[in-house]
C-alpha positions as a LaTeX table, in Angstrom:
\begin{tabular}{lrrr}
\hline
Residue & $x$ (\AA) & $y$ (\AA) & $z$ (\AA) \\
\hline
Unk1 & 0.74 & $-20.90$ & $-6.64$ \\
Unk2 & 0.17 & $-17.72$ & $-8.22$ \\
Unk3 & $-3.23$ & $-16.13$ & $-8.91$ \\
Unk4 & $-4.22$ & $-12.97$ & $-10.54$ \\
Unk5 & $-6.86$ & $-10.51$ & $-9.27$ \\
Unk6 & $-7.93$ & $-8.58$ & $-11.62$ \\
Unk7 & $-8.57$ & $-4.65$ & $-10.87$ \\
Unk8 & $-12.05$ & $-4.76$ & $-12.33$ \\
Unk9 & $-12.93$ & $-7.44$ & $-9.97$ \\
Unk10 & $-12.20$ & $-5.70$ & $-6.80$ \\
Unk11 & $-14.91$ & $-3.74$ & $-4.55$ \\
Unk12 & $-16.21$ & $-0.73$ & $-5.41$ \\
Unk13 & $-17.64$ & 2.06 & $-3.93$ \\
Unk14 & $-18.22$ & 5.70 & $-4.85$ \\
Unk15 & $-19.48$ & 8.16 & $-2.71$ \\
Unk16 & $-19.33$ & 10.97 & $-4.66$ \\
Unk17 & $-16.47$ & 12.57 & $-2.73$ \\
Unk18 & $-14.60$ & 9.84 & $-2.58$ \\
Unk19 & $-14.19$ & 7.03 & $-5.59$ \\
Unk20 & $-12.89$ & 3.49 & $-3.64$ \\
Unk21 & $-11.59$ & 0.65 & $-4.77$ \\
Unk22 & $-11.21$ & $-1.94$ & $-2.18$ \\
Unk23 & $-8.74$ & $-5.27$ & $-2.90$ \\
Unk24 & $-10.07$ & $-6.93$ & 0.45 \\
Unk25 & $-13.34$ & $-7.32$ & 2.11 \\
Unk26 & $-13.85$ & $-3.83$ & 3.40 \\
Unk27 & $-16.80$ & $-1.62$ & 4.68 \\
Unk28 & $-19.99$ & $-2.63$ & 3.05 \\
Unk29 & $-18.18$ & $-4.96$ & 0.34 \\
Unk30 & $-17.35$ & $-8.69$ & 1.61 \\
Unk31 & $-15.85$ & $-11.55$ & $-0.21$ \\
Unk32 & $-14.70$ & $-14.84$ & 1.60 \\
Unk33 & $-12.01$ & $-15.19$ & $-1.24$ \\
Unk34 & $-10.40$ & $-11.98$ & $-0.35$ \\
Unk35 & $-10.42$ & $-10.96$ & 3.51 \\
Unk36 & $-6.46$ & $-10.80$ & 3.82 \\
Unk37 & $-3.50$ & $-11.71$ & 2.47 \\
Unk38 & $-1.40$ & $-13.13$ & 5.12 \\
Unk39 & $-1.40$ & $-9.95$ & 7.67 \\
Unk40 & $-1.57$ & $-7.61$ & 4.68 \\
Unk41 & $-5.49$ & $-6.67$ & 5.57 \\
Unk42 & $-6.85$ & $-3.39$ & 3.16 \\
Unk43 & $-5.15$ & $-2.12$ & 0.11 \\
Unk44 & $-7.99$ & 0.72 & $-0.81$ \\
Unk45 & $-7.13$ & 3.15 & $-4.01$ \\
Unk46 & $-8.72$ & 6.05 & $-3.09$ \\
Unk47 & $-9.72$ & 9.43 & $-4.76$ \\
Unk48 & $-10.79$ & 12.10 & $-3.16$ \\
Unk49 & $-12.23$ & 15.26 & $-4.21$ \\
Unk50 & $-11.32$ & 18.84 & $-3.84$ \\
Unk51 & $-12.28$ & 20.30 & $-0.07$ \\
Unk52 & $-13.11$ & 16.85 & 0.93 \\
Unk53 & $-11.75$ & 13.99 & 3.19 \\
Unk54 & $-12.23$ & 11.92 & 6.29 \\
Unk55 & $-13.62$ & 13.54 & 9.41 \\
Unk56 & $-11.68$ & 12.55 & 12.58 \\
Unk57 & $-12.17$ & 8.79 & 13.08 \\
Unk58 & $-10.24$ & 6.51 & 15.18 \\
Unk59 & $-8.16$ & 3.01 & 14.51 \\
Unk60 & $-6.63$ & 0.91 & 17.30 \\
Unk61 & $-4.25$ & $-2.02$ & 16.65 \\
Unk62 & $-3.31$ & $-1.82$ & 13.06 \\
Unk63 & $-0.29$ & $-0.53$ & 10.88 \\
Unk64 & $-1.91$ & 1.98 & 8.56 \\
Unk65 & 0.42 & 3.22 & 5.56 \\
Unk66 & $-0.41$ & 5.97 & 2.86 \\
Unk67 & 1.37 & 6.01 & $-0.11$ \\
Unk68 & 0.64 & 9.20 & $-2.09$ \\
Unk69 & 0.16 & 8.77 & $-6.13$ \\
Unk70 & $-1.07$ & 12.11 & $-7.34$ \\
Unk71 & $-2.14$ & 15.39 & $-5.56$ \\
Unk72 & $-1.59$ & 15.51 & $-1.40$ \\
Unk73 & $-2.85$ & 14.08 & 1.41 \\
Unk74 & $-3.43$ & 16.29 & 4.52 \\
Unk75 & $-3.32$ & 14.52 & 8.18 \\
Unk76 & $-3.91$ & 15.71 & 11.42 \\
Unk77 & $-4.04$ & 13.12 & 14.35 \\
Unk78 & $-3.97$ & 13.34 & 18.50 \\
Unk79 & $-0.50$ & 12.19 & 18.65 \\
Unk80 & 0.09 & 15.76 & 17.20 \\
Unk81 & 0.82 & 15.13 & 13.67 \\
Unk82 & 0.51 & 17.35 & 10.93 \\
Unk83 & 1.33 & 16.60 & 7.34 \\
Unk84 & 1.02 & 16.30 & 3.74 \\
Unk85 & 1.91 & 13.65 & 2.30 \\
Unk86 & 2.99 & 14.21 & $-1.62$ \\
Unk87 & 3.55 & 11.44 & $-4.28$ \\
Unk88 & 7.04 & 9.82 & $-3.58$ \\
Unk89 & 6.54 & 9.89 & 0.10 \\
Unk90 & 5.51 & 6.88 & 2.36 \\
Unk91 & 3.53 & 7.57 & 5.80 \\
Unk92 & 3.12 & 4.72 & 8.67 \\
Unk93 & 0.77 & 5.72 & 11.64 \\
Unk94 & 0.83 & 2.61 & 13.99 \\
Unk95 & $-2.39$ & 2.80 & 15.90 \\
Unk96 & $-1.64$ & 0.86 & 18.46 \\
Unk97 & $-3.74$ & 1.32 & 21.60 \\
Unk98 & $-5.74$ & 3.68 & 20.42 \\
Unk99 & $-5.22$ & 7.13 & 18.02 \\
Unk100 & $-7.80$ & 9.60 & 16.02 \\
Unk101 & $-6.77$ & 11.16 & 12.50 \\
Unk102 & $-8.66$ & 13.00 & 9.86 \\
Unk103 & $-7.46$ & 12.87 & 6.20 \\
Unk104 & $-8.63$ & 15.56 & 3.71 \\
Unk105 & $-7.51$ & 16.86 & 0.31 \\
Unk106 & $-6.95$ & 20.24 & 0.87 \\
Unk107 & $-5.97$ & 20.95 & $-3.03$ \\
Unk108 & $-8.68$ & 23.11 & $-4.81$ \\
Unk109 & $-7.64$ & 22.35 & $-7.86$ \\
Unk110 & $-7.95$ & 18.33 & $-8.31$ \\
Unk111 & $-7.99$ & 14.89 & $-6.90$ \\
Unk112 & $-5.94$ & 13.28 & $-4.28$ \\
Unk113 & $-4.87$ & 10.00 & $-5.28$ \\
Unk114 & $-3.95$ & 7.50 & $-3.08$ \\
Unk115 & $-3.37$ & 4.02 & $-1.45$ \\
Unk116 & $-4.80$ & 3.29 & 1.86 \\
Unk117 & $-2.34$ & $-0.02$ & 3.33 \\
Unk118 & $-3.14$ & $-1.84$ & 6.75 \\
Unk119 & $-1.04$ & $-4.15$ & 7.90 \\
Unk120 & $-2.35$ & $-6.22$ & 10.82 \\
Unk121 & 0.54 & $-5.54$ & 13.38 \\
Unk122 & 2.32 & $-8.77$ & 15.40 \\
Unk123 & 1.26 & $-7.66$ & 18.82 \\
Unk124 & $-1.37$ & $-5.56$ & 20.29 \\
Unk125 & $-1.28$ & $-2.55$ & 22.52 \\
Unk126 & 1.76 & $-1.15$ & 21.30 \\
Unk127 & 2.13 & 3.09 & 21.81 \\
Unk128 & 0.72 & 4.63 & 19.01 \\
Unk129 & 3.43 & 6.28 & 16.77 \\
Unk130 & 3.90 & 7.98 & 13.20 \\
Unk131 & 6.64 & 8.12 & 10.70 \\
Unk132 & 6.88 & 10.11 & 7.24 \\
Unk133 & 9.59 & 9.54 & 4.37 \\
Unk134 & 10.30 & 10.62 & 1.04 \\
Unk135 & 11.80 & 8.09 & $-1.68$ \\
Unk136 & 12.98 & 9.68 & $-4.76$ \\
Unk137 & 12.50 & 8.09 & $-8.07$ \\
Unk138 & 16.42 & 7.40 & $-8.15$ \\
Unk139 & 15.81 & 5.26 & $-5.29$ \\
Unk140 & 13.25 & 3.38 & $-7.47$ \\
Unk141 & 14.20 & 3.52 & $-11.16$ \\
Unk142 & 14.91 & 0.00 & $-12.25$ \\
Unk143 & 14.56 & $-1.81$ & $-8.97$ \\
Unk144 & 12.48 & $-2.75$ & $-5.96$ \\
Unk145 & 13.13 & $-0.36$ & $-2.99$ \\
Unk146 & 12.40 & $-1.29$ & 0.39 \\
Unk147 & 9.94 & 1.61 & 1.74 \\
Unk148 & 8.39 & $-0.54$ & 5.02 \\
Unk149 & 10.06 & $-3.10$ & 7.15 \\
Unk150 & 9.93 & $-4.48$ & 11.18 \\
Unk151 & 13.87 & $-3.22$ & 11.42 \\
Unk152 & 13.83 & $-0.08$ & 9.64 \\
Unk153 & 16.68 & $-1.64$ & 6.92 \\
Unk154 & 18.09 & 0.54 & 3.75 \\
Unk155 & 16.33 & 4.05 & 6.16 \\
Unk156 & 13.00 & 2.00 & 5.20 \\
Unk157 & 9.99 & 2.92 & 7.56 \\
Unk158 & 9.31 & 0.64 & 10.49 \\
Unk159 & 6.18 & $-1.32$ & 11.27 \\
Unk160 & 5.51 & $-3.62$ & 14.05 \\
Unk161 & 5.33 & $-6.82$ & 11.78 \\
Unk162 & 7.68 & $-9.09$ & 10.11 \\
Unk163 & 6.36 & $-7.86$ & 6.73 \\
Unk164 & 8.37 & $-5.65$ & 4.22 \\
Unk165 & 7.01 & $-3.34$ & 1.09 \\
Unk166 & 8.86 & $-2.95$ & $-1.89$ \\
Unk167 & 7.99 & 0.62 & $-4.19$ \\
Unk168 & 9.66 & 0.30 & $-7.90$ \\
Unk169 & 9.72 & 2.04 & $-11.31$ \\
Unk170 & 9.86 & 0.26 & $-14.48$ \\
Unk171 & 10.13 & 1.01 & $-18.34$ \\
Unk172 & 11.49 & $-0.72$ & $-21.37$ \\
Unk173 & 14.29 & $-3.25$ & $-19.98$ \\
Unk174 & 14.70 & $-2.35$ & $-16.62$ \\
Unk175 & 13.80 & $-5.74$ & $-14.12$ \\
Unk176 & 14.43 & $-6.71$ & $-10.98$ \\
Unk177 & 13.35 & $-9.81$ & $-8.51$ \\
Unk178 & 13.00 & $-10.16$ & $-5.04$ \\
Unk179 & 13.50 & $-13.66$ & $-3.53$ \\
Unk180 & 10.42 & $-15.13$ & $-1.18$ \\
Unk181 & 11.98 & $-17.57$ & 0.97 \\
Unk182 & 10.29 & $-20.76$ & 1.90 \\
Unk183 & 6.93 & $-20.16$ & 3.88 \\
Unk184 & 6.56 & $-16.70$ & 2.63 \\
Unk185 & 3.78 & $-14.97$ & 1.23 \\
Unk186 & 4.26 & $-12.87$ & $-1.85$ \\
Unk187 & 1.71 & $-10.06$ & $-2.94$ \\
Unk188 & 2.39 & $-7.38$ & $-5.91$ \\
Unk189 & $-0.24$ & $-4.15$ & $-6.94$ \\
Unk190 & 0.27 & $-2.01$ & $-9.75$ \\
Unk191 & 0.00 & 1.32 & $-9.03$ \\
Unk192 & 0.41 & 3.01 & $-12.59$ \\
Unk193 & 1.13 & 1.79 & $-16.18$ \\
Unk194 & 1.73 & $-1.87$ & $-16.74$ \\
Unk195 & 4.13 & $-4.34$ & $-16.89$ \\
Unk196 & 4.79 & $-7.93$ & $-16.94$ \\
Unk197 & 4.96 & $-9.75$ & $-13.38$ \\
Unk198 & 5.82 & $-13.50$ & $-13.54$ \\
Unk199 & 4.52 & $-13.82$ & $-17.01$ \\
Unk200 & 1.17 & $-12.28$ & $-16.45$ \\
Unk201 & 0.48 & $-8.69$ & $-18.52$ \\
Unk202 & $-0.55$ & $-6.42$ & $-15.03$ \\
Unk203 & $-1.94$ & $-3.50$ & $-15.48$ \\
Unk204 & $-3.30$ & $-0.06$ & $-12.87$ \\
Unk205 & $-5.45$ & $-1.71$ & $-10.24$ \\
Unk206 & $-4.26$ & $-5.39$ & $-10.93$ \\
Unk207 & $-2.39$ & $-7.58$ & $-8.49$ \\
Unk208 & $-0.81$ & $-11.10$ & $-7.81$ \\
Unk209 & $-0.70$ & $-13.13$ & $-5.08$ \\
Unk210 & 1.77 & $-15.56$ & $-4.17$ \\
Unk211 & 2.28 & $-19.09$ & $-2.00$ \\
Unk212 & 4.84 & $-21.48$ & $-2.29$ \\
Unk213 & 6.76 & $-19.50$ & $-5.07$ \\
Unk214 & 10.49 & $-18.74$ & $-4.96$ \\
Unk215 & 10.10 & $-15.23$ & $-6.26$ \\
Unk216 & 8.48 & $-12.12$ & $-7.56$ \\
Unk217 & 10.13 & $-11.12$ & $-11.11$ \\
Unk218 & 9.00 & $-7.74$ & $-12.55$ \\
Unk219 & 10.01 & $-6.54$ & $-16.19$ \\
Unk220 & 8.52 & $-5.29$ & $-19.27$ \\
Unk221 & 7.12 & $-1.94$ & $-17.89$ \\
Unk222 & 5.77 & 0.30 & $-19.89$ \\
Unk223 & 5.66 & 3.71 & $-17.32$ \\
Unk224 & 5.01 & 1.05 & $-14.21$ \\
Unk225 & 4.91 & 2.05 & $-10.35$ \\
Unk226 & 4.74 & $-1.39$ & $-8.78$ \\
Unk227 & 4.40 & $-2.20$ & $-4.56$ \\
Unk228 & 5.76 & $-5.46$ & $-3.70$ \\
Unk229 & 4.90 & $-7.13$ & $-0.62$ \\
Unk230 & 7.10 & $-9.51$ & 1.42 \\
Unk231 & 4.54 & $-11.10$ & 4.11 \\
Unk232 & 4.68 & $-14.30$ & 6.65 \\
Unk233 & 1.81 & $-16.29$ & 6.79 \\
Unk234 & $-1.04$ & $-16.53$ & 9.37 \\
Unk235 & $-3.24$ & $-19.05$ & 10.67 \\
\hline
\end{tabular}
């Protein structure tokens, strides 16, 4: 089974400040249809305006990743962290048994672009803990690179799940599968351009989910940043 979900069809919620779009049931917009994906839980494209951000909030128990399109990303949290996080880079914060973070666009001069990922994690009550990488667009041209993983394979970043997230680059020719082995979940979101994904034209925003298929095939881009996701299933 494969099904498409459109971009235009996700939640949507502007604040002014910030622009959301929300691919799963999140905040004030629910729908039954769309709650998770396996443990892949939020997948939120988020702008945010100049000076603005997220006031210090806290998170307990889930694998939060950032994934920086355009502008930067500042974060501060009370495990001592401070960052920004530019396009090309990939930040995990596992929350764990508790952590506070603010996230703000400290740019002046535009918006911050960006992904919001939670991954629900495979056990509670871990220690909190944060990790930061940069992927070059060598790393991605032409091919799925592994960014996220439970065992840290290929430098990837390490979450406390046995899911893995793919980050590619595609134009003209340039393809590239990844397998899903039997009683895997499969997810893909297109981050930029467009490009053909099992058949189906994707474009910004859109995605594909996946059950019972034997793999995710990616070509045809046309100036594509694709995230593909790798995901056991849950009850």
């Amino acid at each position: 089974m494969i099904a498409l979900r459109p971009a235009a069809e996700r939640g949507h919620a502007n604040h002014g400040w910030l622009d959301s779009w929300h691919s799963f049931s999140f905040a004030e917009y629910h729908d039954p249809r769309h709650v998770h994906w396996g443990p892949l839980r939020v997948i939120n494209e988020d702008r945010v305006q100049p000076g603005r951000g997220f006031g210090t909030h806290g998170h307990r128990d889930m694998e939060i990743i950032s994934y920086v399109i355009s502008g930067a990303l500042g974060h501060r949290d009370s495990m001592g962290n401070a960052a920004s996080i530019v396009p090309g880079e990939v930040q995990r914060m596992s929350a764990g048994t508790g952590v506070t973070h603010s996230e703000y666009n400290h740019d002046s001069r535009g918006a911050t672009h960006f992904l919001q990922i939670w991954i629900i994690p495979d056990r509670m009550g871990v220690t909190p803990g944060y990790a930061q990488r940069s992927f070059s667009d060598a790393e991605k041209r032409g091919r799925l690179c592994l960014v996220v993983s439970p065992d840290g394979a290929d430098d990837s970043v390490t979450i406390q799940q046995d899911a893995r997230m793919y980050a590619g680059l595609f134009d003209g020719d340039e393809r590239a599968t990844l397998d899903l082995h039997e009683g895997r979940l499969g997810y893909v979101h297109v981050v930029r351009g467009n490009a053909l994904v099992n058949g189906h034209v994707l474009r910004a925003g859109d995605a594909l989910l996946y059950r019972d298929e034997p793999r995710i095939e990616i070509e045809g881009g046309d100036d594509a940043e694709v995230l593909a996701f790798d995901l056991p299933r849950m009850e």
